[in-house]
PDB file of N, H, CA, C and O in Angstrom:
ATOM      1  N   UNK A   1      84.334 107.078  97.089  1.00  0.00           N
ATOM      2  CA  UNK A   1      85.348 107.862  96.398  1.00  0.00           C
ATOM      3  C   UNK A   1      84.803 108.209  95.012  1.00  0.00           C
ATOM      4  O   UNK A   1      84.515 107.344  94.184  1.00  0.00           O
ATOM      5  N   UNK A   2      84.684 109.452  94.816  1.00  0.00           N
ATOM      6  H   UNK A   2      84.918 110.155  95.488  1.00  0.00           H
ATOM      7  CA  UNK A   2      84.364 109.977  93.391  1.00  0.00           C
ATOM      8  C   UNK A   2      85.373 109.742  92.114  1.00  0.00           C
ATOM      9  O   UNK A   2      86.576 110.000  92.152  1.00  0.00           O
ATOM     10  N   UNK A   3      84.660 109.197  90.954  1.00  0.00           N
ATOM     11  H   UNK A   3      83.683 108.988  90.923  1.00  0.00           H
ATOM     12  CA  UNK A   3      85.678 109.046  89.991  1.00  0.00           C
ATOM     13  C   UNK A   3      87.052 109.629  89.792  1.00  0.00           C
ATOM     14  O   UNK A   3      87.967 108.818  89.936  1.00  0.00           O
ATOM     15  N   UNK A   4      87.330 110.649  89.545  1.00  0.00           N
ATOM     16  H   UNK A   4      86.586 111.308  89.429  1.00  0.00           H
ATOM     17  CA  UNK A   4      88.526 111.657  89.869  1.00  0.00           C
ATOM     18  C   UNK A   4      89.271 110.845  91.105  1.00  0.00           C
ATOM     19  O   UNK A   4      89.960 109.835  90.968  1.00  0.00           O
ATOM     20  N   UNK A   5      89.096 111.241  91.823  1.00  0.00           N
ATOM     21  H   UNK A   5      88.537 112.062  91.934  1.00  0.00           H
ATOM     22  CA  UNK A   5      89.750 111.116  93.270  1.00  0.00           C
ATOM     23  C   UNK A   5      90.199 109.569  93.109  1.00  0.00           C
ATOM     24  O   UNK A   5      91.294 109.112  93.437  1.00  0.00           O
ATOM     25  N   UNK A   6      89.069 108.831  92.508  1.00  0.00           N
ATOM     26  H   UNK A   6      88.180 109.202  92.241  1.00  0.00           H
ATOM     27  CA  UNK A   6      89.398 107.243  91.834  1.00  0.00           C
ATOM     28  C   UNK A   6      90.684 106.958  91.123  1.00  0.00           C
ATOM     29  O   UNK A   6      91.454 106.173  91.677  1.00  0.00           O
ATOM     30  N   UNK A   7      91.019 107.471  90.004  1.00  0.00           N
ATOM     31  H   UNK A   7      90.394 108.109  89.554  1.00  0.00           H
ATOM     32  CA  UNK A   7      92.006 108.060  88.994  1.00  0.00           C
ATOM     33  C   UNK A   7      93.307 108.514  89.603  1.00  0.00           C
ATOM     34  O   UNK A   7      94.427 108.026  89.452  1.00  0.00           O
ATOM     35  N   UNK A   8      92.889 109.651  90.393  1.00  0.00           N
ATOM     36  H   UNK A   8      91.979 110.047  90.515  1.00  0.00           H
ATOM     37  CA  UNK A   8      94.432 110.532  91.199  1.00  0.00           C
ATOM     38  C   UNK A   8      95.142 109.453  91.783  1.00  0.00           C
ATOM     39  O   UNK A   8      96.368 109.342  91.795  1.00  0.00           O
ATOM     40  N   UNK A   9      93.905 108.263  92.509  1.00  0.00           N
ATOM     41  H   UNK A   9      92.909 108.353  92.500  1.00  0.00           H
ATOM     42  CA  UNK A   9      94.347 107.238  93.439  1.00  0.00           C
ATOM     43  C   UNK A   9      95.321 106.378  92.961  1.00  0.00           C
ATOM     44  O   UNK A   9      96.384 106.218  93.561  1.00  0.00           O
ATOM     45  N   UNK A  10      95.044 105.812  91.927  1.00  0.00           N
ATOM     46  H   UNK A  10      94.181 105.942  91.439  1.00  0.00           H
ATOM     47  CA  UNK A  10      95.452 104.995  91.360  1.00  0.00           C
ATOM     48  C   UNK A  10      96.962 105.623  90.078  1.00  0.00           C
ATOM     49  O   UNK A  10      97.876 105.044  89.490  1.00  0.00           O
ATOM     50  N   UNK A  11      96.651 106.543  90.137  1.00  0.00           N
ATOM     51  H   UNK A  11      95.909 107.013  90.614  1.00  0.00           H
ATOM     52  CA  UNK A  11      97.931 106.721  89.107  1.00  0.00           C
ATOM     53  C   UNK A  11      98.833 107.133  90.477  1.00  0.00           C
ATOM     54  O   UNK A  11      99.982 107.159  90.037  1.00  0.00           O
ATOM     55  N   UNK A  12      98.872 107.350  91.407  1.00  0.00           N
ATOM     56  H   UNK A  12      97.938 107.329  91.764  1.00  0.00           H
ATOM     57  CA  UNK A  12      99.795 107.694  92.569  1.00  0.00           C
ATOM     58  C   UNK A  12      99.940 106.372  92.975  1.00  0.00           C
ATOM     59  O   UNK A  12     101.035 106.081  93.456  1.00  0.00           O
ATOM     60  N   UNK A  13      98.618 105.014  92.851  1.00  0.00           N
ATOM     61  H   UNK A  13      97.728 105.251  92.461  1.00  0.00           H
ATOM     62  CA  UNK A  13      99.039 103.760  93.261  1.00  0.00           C
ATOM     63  C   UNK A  13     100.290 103.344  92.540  1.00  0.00           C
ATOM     64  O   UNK A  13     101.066 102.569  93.099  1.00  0.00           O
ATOM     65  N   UNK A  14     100.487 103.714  91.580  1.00  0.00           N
ATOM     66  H   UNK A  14      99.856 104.344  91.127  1.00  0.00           H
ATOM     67  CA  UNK A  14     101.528 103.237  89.849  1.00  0.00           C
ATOM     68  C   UNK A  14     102.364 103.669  90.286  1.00  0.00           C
ATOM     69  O   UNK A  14     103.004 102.747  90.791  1.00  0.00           O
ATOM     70  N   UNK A  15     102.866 104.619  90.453  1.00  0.00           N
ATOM     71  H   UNK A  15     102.347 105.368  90.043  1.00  0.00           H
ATOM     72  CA  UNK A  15     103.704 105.586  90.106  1.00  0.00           C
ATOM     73  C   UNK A  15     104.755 104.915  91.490  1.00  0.00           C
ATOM     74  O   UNK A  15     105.944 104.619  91.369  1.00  0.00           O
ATOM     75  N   UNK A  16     103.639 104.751  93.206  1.00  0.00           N
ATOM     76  H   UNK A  16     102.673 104.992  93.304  1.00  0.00           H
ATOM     77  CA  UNK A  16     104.589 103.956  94.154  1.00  0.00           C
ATOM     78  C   UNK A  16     104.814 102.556  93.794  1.00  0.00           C
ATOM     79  O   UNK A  16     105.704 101.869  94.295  1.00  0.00           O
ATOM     80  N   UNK A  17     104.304 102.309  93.255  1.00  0.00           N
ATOM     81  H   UNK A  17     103.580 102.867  92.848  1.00  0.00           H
ATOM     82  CA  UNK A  17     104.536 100.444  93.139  1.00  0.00           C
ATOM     83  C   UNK A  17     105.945 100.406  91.677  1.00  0.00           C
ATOM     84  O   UNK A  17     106.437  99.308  91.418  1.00  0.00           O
ATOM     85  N   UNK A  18     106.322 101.395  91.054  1.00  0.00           N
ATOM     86  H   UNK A  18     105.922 102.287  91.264  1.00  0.00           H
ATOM     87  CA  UNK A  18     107.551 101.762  90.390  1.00  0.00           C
ATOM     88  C   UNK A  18     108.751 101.614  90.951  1.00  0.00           C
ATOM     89  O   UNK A  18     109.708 100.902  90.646  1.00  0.00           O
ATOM     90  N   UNK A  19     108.461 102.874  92.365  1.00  0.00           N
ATOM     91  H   UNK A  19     107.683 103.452  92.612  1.00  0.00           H
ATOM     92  CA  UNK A  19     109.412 102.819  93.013  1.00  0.00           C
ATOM     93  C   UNK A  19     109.823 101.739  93.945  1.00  0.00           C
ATOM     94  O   UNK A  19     110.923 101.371  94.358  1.00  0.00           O
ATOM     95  N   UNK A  20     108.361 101.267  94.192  1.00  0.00           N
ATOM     96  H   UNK A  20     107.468 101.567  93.857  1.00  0.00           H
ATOM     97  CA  UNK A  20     108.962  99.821  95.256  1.00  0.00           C
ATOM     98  C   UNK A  20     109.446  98.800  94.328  1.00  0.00           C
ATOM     99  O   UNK A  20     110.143  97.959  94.896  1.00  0.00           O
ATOM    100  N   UNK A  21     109.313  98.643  93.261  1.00  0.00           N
ATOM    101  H   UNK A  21     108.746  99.326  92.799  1.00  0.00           H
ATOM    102  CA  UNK A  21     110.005  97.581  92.557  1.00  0.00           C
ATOM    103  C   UNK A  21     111.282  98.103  92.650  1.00  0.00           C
ATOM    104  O   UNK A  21     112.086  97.903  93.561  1.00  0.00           O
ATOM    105  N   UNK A  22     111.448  98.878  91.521  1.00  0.00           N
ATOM    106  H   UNK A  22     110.795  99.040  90.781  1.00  0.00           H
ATOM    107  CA  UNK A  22     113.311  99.422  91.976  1.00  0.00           C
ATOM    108  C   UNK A  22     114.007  99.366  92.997  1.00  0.00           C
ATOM    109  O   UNK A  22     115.174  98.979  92.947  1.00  0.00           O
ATOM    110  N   UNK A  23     113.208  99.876  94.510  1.00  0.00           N
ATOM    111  H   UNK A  23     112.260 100.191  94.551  1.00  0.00           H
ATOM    112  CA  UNK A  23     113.513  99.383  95.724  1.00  0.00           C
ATOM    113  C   UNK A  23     113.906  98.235  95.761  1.00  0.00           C
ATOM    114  O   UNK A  23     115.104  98.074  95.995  1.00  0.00           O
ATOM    115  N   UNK A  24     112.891  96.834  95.508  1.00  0.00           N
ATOM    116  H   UNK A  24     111.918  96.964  95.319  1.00  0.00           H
ATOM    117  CA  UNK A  24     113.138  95.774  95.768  1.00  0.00           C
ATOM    118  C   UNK A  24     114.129  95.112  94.871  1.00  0.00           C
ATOM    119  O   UNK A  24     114.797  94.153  95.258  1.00  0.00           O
ATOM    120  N   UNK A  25     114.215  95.563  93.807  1.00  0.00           N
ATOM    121  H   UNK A  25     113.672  96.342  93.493  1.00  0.00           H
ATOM    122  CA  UNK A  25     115.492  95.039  92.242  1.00  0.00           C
ATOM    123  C   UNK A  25     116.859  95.514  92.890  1.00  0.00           C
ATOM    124  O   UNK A  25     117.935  95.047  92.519  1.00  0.00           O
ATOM    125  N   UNK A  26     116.734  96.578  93.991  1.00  0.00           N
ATOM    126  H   UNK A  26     115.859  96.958  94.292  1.00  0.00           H
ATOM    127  CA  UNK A  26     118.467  97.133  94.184  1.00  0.00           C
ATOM    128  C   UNK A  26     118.302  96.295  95.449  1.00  0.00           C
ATOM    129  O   UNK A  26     119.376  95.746  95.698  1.00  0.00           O
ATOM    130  N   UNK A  27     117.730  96.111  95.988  1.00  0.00           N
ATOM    131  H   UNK A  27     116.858  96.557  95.785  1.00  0.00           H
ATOM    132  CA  UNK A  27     117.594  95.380  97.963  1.00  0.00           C
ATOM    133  C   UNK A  27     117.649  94.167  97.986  1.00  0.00           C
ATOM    134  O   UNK A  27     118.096  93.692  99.030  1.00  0.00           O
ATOM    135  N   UNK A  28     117.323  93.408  97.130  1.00  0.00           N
ATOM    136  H   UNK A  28     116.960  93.794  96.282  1.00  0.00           H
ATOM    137  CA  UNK A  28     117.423  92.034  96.891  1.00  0.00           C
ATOM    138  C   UNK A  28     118.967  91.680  96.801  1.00  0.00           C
ATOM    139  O   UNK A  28     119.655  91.103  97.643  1.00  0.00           O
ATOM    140  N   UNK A  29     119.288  92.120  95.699  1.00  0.00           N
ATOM    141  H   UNK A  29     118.729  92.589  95.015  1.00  0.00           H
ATOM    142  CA  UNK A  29     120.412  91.311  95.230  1.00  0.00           C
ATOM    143  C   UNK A  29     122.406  91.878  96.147  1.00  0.00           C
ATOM    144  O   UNK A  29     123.611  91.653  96.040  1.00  0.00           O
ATOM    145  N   UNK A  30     121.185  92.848  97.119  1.00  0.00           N
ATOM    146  H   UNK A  30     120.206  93.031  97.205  1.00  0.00           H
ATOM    147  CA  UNK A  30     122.517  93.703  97.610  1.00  0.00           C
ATOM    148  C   UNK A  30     122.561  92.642  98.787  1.00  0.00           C
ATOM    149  O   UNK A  30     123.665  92.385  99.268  1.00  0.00           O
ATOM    150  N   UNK A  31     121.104  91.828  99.426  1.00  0.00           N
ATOM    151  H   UNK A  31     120.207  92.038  99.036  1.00  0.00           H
ATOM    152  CA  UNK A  31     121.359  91.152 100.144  1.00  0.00           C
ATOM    153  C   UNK A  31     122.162  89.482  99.566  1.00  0.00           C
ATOM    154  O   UNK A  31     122.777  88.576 100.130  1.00  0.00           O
ATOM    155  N   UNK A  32     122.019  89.576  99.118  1.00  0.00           N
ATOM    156  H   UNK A  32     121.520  90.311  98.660  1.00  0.00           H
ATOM    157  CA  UNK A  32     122.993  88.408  98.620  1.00  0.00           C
ATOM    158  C   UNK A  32     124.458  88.770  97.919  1.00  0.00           C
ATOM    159  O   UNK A  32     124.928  87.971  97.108  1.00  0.00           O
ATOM    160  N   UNK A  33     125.132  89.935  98.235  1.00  0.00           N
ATOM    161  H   UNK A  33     124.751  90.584  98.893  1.00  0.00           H
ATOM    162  CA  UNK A  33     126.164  90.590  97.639  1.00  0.00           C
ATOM    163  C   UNK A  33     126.943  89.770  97.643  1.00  0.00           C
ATOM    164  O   UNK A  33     127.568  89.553  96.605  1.00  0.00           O
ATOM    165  N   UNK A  34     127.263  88.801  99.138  1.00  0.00           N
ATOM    166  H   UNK A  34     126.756  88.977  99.982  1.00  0.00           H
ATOM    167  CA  UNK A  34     128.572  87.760  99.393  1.00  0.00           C
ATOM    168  C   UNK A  34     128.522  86.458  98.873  1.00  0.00           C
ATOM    169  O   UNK A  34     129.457  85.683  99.075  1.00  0.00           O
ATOM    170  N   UNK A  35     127.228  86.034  98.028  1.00  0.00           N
ATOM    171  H   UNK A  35     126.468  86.663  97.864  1.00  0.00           H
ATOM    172  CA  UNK A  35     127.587  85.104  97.102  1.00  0.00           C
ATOM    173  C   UNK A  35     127.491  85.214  95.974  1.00  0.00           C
ATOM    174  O   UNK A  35     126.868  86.103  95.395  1.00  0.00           O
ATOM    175  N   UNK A  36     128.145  84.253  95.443  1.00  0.00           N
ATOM    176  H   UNK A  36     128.651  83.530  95.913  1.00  0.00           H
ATOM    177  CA  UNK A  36     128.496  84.340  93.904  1.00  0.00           C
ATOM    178  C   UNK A  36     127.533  84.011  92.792  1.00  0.00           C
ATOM    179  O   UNK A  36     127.135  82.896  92.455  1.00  0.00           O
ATOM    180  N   UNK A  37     127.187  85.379  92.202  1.00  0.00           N
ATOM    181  H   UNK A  37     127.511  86.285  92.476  1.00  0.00           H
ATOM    182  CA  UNK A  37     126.192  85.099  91.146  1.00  0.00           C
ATOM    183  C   UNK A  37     126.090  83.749  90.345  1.00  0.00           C
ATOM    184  O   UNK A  37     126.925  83.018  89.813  1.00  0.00           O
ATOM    185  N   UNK A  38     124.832  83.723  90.468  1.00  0.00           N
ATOM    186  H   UNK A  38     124.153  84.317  90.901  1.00  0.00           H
ATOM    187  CA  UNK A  38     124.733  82.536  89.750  1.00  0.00           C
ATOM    188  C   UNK A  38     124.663  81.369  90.280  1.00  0.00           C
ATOM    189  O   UNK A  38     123.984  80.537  89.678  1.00  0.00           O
ATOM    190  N   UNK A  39     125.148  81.084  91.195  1.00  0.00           N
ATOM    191  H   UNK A  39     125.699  81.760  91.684  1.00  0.00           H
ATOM    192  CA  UNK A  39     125.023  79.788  92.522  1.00  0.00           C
ATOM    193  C   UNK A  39     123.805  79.714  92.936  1.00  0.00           C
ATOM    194  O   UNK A  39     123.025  80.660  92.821  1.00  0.00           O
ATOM    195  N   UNK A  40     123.490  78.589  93.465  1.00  0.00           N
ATOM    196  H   UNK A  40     124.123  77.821  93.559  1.00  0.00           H
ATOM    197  CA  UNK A  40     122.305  78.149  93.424  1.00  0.00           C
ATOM    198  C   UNK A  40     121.584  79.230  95.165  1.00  0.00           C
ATOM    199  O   UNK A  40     120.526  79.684  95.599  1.00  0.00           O
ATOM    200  N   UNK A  41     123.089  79.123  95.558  1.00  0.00           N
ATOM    201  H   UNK A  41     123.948  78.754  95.205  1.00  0.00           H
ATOM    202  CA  UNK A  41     122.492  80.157  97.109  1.00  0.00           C
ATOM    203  C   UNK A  41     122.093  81.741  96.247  1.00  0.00           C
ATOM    204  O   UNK A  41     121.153  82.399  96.693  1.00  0.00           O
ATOM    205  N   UNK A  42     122.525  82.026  95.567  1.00  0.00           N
ATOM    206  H   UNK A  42     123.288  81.491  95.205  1.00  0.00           H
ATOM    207  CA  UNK A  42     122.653  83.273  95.514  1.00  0.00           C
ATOM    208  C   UNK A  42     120.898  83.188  94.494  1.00  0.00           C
ATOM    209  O   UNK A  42     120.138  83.938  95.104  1.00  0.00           O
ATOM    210  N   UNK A  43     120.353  82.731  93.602  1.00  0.00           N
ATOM    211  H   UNK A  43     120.971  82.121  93.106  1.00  0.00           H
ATOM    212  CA  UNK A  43     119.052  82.338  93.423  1.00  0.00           C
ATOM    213  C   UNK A  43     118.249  82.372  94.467  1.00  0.00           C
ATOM    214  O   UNK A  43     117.240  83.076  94.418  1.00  0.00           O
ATOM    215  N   UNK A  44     118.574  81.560  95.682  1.00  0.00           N
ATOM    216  H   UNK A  44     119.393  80.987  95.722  1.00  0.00           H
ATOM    217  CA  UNK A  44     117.591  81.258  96.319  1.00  0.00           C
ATOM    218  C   UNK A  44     117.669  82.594  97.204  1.00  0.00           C
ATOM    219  O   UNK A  44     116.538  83.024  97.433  1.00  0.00           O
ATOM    220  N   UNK A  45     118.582  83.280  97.701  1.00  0.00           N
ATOM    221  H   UNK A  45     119.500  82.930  97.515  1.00  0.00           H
ATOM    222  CA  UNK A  45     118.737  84.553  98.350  1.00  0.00           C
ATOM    223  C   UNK A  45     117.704  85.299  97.582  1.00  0.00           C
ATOM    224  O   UNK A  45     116.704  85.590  98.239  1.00  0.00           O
ATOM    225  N   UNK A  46     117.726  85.695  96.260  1.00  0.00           N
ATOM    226  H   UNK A  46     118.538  85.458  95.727  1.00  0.00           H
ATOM    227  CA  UNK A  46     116.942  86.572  95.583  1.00  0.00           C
ATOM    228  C   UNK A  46     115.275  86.233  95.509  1.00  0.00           C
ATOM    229  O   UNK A  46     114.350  87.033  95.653  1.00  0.00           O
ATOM    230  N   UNK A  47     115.217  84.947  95.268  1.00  0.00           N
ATOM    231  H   UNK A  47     115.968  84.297  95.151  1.00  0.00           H
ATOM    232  CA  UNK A  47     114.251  84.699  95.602  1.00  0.00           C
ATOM    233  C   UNK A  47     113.037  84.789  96.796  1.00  0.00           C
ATOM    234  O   UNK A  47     111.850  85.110  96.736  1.00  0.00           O
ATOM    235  N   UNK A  48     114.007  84.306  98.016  1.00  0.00           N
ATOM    236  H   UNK A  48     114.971  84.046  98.065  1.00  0.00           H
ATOM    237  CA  UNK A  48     113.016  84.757  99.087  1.00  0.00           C
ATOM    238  C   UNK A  48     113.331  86.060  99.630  1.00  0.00           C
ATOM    239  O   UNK A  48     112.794  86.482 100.655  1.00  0.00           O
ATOM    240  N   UNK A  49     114.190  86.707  98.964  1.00  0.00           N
ATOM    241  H   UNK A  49     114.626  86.364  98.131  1.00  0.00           H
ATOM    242  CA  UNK A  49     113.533  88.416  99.490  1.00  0.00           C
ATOM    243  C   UNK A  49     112.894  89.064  99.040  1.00  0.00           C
ATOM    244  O   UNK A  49     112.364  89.980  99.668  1.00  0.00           O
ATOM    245  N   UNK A  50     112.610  88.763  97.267  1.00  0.00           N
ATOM    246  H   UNK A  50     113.041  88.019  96.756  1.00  0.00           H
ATOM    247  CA  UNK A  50     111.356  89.020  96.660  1.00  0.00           C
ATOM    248  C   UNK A  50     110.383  88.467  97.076  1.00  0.00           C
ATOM    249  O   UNK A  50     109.470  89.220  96.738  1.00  0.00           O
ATOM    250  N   UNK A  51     109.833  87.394  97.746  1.00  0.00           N
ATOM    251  H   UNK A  51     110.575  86.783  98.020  1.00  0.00           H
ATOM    252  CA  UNK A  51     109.067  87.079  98.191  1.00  0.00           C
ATOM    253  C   UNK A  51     108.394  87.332  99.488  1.00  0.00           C
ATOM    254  O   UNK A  51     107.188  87.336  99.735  1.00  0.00           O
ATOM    255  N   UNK A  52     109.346  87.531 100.223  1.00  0.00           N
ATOM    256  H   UNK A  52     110.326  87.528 100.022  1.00  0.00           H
ATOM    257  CA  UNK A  52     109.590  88.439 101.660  1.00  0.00           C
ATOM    258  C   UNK A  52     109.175  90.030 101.015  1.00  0.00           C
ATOM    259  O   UNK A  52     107.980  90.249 100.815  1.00  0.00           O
ATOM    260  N   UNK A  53     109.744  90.635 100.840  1.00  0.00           N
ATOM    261  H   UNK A  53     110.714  90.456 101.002  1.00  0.00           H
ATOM    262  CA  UNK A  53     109.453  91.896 100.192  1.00  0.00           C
ATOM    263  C   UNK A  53     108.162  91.712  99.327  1.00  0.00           C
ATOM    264  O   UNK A  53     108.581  92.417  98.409  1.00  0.00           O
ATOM    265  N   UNK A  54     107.323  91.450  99.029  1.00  0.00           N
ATOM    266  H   UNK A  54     106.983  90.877  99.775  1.00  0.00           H
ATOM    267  CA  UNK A  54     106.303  91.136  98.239  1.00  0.00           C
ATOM    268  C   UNK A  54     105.214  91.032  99.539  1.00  0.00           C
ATOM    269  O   UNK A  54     104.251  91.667  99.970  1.00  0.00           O
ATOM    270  N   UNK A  55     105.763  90.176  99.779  1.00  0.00           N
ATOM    271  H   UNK A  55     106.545  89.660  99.429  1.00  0.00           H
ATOM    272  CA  UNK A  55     104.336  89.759 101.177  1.00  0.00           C
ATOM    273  C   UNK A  55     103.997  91.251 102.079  1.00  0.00           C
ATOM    274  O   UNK A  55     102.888  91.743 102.288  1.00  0.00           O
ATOM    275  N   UNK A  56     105.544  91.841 102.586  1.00  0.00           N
ATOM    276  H   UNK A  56     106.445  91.442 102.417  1.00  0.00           H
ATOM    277  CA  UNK A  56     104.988  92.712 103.185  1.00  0.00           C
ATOM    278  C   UNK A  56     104.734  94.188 102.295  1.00  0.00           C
ATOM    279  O   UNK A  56     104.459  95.266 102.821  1.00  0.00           O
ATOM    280  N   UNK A  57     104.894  93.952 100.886  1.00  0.00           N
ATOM    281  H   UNK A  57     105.118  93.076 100.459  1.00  0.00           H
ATOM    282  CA  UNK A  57     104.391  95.293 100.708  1.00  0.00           C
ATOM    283  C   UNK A  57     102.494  94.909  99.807  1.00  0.00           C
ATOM    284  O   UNK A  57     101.724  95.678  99.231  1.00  0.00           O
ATOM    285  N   UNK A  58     102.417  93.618 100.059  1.00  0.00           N
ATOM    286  H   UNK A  58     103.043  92.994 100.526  1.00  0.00           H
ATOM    287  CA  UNK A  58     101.145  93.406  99.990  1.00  0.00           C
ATOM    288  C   UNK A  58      99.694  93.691 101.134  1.00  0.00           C
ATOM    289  O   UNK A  58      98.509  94.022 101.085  1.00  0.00           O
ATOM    290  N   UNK A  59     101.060  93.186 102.401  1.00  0.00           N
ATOM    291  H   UNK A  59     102.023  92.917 102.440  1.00  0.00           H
ATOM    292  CA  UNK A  59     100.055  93.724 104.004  1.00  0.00           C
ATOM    293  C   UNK A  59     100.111  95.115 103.357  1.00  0.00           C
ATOM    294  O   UNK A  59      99.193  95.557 102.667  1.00  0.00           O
ATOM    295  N   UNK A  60     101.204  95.752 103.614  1.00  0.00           N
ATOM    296  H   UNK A  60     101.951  95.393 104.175  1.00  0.00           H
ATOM    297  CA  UNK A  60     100.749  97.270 103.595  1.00  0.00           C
ATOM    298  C   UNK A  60      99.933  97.821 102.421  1.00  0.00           C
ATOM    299  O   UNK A  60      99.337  98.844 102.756  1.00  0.00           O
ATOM    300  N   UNK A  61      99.725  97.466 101.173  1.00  0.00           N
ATOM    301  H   UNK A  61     100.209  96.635 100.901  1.00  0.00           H
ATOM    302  CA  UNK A  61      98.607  97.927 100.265  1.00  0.00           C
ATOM    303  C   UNK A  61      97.322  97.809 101.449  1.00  0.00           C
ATOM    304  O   UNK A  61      96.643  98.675 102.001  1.00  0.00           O
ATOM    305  N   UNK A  62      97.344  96.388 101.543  1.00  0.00           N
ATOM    306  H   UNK A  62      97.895  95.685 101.096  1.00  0.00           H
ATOM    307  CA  UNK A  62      95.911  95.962 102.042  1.00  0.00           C
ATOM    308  C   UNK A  62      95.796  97.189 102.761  1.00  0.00           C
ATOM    309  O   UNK A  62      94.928  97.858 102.200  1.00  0.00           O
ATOM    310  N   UNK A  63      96.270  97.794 103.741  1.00  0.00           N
ATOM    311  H   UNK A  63      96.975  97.252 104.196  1.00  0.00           H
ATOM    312  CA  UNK A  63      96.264  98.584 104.764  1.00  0.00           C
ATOM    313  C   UNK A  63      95.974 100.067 104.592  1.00  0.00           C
ATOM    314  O   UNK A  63      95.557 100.975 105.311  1.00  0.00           O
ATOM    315  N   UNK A  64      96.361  99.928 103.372  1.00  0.00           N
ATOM    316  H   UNK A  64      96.700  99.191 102.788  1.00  0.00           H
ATOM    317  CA  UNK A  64      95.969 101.565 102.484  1.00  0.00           C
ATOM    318  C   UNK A  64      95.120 101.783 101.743  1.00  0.00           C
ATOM    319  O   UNK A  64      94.813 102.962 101.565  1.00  0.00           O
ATOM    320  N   UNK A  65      94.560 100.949 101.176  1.00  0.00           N
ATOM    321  H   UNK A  65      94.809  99.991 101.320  1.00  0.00           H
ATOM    322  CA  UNK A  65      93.578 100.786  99.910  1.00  0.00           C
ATOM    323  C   UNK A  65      92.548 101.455 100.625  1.00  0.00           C
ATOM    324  O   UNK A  65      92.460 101.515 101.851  1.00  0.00           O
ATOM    325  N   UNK A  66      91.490 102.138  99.489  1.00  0.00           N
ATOM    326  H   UNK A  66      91.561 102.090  98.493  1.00  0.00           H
ATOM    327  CA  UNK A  66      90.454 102.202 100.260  1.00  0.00           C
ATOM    328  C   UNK A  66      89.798 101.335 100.093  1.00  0.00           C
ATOM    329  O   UNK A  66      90.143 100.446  99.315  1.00  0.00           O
ATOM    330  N   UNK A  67      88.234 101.278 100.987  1.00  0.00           N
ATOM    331  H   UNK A  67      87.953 102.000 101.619  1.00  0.00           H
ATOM    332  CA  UNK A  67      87.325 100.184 100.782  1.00  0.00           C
ATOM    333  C   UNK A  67      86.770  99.976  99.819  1.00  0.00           C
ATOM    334  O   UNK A  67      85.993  99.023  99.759  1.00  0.00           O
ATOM    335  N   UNK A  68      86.986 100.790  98.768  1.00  0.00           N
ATOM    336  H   UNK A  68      87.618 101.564  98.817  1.00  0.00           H
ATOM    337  CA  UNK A  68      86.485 100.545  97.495  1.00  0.00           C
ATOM    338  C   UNK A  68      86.935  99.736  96.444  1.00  0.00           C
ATOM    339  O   UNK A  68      86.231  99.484  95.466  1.00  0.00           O
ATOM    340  N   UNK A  69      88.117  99.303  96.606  1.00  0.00           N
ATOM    341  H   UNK A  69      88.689  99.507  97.401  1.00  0.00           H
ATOM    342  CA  UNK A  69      89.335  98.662  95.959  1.00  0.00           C
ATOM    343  C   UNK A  69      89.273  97.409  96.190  1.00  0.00           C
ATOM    344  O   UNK A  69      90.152  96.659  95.767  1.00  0.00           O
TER     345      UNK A  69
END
């Protein structure tokens, strides 16, 4: 991959990994809507769907990157 094309890559890498956070900041906590903030369930809800959500949007980088990365 030529420098440029290097650059385009990566500021389009930014720009999705923005939106998947926001994704994951509104998806998380919607899955734990039915308990009550602040409880120790409702922590641990947020927790492993960020973590869940993390893992698989880590497979899928892996899966996109080029080999140069």
């Amino acid at each position: 991959m030529d420098p440029a094309q290097g650059e385009k890559f990566i500021a389009k890498l930014k720009e999705s990994q923005r939106s998947w956070i926001k994704l994951r900041d509104t998806d998380c906590p919607l899955e734990a809507f039915e308990i009550e903030v602040g409880k120790p369930a409702y922590e641990t809800t947020i927790s492993n769907c960020i973590a869940r959500m993390s893992l698989e949007r880590s497979v899928y980088l892996d899966k996109i990157l080029p080999d140069v990365y």
